[in-house]
C-alpha positions in Angstrom: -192.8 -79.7 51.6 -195.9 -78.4 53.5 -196.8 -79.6 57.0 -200.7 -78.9 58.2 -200.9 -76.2 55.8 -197.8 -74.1 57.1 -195.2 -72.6 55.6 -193.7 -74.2 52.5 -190.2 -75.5 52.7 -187.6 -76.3 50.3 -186.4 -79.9 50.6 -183.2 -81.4 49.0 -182.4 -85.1 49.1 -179.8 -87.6 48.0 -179.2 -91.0 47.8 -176.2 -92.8 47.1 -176.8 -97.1 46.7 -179.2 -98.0 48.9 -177.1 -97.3 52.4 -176.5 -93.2 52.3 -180.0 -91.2 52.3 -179.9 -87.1 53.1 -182.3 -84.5 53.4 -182.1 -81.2 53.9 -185.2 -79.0 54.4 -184.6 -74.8 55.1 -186.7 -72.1 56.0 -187.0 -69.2 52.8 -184.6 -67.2 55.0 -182.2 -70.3 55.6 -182.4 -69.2 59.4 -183.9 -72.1 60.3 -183.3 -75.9 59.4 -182.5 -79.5 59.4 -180.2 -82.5 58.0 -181.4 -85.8 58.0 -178.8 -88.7 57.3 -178.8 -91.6 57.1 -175.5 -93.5 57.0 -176.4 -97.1 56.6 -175.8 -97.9 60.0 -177.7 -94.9 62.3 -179.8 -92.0 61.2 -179.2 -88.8 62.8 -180.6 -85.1 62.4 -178.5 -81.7 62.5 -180.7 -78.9 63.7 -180.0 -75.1 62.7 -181.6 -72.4 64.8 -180.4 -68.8 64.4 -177.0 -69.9 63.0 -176.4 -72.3 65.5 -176.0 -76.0 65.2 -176.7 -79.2 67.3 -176.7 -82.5 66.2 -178.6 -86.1 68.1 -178.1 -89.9 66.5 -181.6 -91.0 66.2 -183.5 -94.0 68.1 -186.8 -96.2 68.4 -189.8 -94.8 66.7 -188.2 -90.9 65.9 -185.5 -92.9 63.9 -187.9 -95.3 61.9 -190.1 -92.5 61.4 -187.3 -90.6 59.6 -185.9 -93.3 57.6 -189.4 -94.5 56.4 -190.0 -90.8 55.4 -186.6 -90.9 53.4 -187.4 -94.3 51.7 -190.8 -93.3 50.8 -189.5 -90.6 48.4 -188.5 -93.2 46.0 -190.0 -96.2 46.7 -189.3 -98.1 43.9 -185.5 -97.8 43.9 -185.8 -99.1 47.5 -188.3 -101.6 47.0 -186.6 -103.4 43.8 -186.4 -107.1 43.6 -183.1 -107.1 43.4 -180.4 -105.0 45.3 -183.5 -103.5 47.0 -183.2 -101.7 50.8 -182.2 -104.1 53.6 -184.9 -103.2 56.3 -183.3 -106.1 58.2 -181.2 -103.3 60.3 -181.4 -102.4 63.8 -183.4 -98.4 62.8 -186.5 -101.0 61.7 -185.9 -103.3 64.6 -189.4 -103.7 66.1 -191.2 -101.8 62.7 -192.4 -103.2 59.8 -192.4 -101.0 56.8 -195.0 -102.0 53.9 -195.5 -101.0 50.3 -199.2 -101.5 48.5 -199.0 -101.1 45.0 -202.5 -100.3 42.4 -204.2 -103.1 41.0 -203.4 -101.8 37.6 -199.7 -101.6 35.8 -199.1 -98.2 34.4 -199.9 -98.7 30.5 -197.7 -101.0 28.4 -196.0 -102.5 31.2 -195.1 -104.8 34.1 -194.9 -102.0 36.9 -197.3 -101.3 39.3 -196.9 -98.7 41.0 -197.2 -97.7 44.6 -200.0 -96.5 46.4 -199.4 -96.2 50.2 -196.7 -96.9 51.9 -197.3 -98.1 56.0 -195.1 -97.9 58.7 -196.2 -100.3 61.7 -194.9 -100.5 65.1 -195.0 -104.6 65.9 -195.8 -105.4 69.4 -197.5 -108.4 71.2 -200.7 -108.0 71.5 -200.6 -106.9 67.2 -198.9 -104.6 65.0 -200.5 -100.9 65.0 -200.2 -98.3 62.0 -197.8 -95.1 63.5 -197.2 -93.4 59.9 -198.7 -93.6 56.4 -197.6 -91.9 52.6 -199.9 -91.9 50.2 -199.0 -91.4 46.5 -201.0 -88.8 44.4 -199.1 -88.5 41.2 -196.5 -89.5 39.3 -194.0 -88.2 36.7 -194.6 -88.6 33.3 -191.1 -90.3 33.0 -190.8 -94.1 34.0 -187.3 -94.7 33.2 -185.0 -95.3 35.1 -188.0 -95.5 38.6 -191.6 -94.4 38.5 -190.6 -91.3 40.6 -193.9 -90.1 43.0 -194.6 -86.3 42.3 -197.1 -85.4 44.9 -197.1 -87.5 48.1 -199.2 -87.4 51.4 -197.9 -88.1 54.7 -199.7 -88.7 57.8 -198.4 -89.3 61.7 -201.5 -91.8 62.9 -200.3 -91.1 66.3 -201.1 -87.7 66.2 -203.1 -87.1 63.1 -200.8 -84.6 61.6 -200.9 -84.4 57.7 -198.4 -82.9 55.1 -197.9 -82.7 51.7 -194.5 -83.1 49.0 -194.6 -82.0 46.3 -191.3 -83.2 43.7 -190.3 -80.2 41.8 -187.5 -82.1 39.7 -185.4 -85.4 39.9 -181.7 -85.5 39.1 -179.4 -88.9 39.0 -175.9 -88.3 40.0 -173.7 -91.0 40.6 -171.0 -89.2 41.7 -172.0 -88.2 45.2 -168.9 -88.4 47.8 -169.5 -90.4 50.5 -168.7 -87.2 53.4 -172.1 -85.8 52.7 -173.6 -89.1 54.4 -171.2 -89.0 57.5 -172.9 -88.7 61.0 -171.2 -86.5 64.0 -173.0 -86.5 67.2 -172.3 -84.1 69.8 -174.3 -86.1 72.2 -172.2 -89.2 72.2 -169.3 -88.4 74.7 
């Protein structure tokens, strides 16, 4: 992962169903880094600094942010007809999330895949873009998801830009459920 043309960072993430999401992204030095989980009920982030630890539970536009950023690595695992993610939950409550797909299917089938994927804050007076993914490339590989290879990401509030680049995908079905739970040293 590259933000604004910084430093590239190493980013690992797992999904288990559609309610446990994690993501871990380290410096090179692993001195400095960050967790990002969500648990299917709250999303929360685990800080590193200089061997030193504090975790926060998430809320309003930080948390949606996050979770859309999570979703958007796979979106069509999260976006199938069937057994697809519930946006329905309080993290989206007062966002809508919304996936454009190309015109085109890819060759020889049914599955068109995304192109951008919009994160909107919904308010009175209209709903107003607050963070954007665009997909570059794909893998080759279809089966078992079209998984995006290079994706874009944009903050509209700010204007900040990054890029992700996928170096491999792995399925693993046997992820424990611990590496999902959420402790915060906040709530006490």
């Amino acid at each position: 992962m590259q933000a604004d043309g910084g430093t590239s960072l190493d980013m690992v993430t797992s999904s288990k169903e559609q309610k446990y999401i994690r993501a871990s992204i380290h410096t090179p030095t692993k001195i400095a880094g960050a967790t990002i989980v969500y648990n299917g009920n709250a999303i929360a982030i685990v800080e590193d600094i200089a061997y030193q630890s504090t975790s926060r539970v998430l809320s309003g536009e930080e948390a949606a942010g996050n979770l859309f950023d999570l979703i958007a690595l796979n979106p069509e695992y999260h976006f199938r007809a069937s057994d697809g993610f519930n946006f329905k939950i309080p993290v989206f409550e007062g966002y809508r999330v919304e996936l454009l797909r190309e015109g085109q299917p890819v060759a020889g089938t049914e599955r068109y895949p995304p192109n951008k994927m919009l994160l909107y804050a919904v308010g009175e007076s209209g709903d107003s873009l607050i963070r954007s993914i665009e997909y570059l490339s794909y893998f080759d590989t279809i089966e078992p998801y079209l998984q995006p290879k290079e994706i874009t990401f944009t903050d509209e509030s700010t204007g900040d830009t990054g890029r992700i680049t996928v170096q491999k995908v792995e399925y693993n079905v046997g992820l424990p459920d611990f590496l999902f739970e959420i402790e915060d040293e906040t709530a006490e």
